[in-house]
Every structure is written in C-alpha cells, then in structure tokens.
N, C-alpha and C positions, 0 to 999 in steps of 0.2 A: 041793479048793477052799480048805480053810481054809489050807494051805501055800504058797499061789498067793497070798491075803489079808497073808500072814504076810512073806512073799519083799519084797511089793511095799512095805510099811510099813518094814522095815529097808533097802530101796534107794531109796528115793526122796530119802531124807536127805543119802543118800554121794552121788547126783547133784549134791544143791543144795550140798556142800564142796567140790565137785571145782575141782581148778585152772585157772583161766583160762587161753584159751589167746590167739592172736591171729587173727584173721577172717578175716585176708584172707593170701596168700603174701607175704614182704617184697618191696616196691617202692620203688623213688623216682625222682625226676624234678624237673627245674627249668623257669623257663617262658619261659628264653633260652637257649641253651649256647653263645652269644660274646655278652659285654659289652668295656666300655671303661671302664679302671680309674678306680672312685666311679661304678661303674653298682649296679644292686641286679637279683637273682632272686630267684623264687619257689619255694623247695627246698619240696618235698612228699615225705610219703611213708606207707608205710603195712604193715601187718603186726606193728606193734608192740599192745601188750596196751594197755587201756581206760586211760585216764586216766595214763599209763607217765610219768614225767619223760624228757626225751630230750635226750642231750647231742651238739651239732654241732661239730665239729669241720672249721674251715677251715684246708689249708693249700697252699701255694703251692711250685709244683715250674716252674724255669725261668727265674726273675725273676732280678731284678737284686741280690732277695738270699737268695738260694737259694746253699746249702752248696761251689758250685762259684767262687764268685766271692772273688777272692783281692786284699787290698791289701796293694804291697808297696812298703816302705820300706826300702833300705840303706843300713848306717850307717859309720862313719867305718873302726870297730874289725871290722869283718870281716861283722859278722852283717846278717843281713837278716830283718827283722822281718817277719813276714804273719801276716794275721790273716785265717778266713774267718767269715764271717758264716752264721749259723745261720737255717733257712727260719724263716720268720713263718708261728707256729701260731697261731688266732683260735678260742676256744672260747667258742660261746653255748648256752642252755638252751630248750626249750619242754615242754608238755605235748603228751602227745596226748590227742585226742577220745574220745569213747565209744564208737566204732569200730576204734580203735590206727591213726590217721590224724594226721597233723602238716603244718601248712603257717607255714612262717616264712619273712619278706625277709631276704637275705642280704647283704649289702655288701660288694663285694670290690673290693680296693685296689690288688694289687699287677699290674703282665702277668707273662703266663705263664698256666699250666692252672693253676687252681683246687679242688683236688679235696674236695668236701662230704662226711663222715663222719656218717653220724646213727647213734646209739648209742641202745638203749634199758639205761636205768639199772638195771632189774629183769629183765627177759627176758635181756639181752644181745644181742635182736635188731639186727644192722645191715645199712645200708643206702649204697652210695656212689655218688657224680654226680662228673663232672667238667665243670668251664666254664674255656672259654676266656678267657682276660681279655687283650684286645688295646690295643696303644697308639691313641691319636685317630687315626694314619697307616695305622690297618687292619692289617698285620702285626707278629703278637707274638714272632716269631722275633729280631727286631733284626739281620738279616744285612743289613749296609751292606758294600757292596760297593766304595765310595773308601776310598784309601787306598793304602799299596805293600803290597805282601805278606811284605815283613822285616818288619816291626811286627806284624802278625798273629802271626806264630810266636813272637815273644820274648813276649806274652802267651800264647801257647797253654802256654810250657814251667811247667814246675812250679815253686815259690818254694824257694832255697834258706834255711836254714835253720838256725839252730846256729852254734857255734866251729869252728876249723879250724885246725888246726895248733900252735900257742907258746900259742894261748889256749887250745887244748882239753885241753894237756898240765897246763896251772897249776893247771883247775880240775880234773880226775883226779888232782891229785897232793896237791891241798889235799883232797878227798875221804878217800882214803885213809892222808893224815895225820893227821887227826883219827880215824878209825875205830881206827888204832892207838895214839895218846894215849887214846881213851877204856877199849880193852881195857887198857891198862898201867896205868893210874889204876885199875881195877877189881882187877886183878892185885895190886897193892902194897895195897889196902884189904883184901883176903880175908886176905894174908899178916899185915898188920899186926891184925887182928881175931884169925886164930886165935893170934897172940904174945900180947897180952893176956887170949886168954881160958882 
C-alpha cells in the first residue's frame, strides 16, 4: 500500500506537465462554398491546441491572375516581352479558443477556387477548405463562347521569348569577350606579381 501511496504522488505531477494535446480531430469548413467576388465566409475550424495562434492563408488558383495568365508585348527588335503574373496569396492571423476551435470572416476578391489554408503556429496542425468565388454572371470558368476560333489558339500558344539570331550571337559573343579579358588581365597581374616579387 505504501508503494501504491508512493507510485501515485510521483504521477500525478508528470500528468499535470504532460503536453497539451488537441480535442477534437482536425476539421474545417466555411459557411458558403460559392461566393461572388467581395462576398465574405465563415472559415471555421478546429483540432488545433487551446489558445494556438493560427495563420490563414488565402490563395487563388484559376483567376485572372493566377501563374497561367501571360501579357504579351512584341517589340520592334525581335523580342517579345511576357510577363506572368504571380497568384494572390492573402495571409491573416487569429487565435483559437480554449477548445483549439477558430472562426474568422474571410473576404475573397478574386474568381476562381479559393483555397483557405489554416495553419496552426505551434502544433503544426492544418486544415484546408476550398470556395468558389464566381463572377456576378454565376460562372467562374469564363468560357465565352463568341468569338472565331483563330484568336482562341494564338492565345492558347506559348509566349515567345528572348533574341534570336544576329542579336543572340552579339550578346554570346560580348559574354564571352569579357570572360577572356578578365582571365588575361588576371594572367598578366600574377605574371607581373611574381616579377617583382
């Protein structure tokens, strides 16, 4: 009995250190999944630890400036300038509750899927939603259908890029002019170094 007395006063300690864990399985959910861009949801979620900072991360796959959308300019001298634009990542903060529960309004801008990221800052726990964000015309695909179908393909082709030809030769060959000026200048200064010294 007194080892039983003994057992229970050195454990009951290591219970009350033990690491937090989180309550519930990770979940989440929103309390629309199609808005209309500058609509707001209710991203929720939960399985994260007591009081957890939690970072959201919103980002946008499909829109109009999402990594596939290409502006392109040709110029006089051969090249053709494109530039793609980089998706719109939106990162806000909340806490969770003393549950490892989280509820924040989310504001999403762009059409296209919207896909919510809830990260918790100390667990690592995450958790992902996706919404729809459609134009006022109800689909967010944008497949307009006028038009001719030659103009469709010359956007669908890829953006050319770079010199070509008489200008691609001047600037490989000034490259490699200078790479050998700077090795011959180093060459005549080691020579000329070990004559003096």
């Amino acid at each position: 009995m007194l080892v039983l007395v003994g057992a229970m006063v050195f454990a009951a300690p290591a219970a009350a250190y033990a690491e937090p864990y989180p309550v519930s399985p990770p979940d989440s959910g929103v309390s629309d999944g199609t808005v209309e861009p500058g609509g707001t949801v209710t991203f929720s979620g939960e399985g994260f630890l007591p009081f957890e900072r939690i970072s959201i991360e919103i980002g946008y796959e499909g829109s109009d400036n999402s990594a596939a959308s290409f502006e392109r300019a040709p110029r006089s001298d051969g090249f053709v300038l494109a530039a793609a634009a980089l998706p719109q990542r939106v990162t806000i903060t909340t806490t969770a509750d003393e549950n490892g529960r989280f509820s924040v309004q989310v504001p999403l801008t762009e059409v296209g899927n919207a896909t919510l990221v809830a990260t918790g800052l100390t667990s690592g726990v995450t958790v992902t939603t996706v919404v729809e964000v459609v134009s006022e015309g109800g689909s967010g695909g944008g497949d307009d259908d006028s038009g001719d179908e030659g103009a469709e393909s010359d956007e669908a082709a890829l953006p050319t890029t770079g010199p070509s030809g008489e200008p691609l030769l001047i600037i490989v060959s000034s490259g490699v002019g200078a790479v050998l000026l700077g090795t011959a200048l180093m060459w005549l200064f080691r020579i000329r170094r070990r004559t003096d010294g």
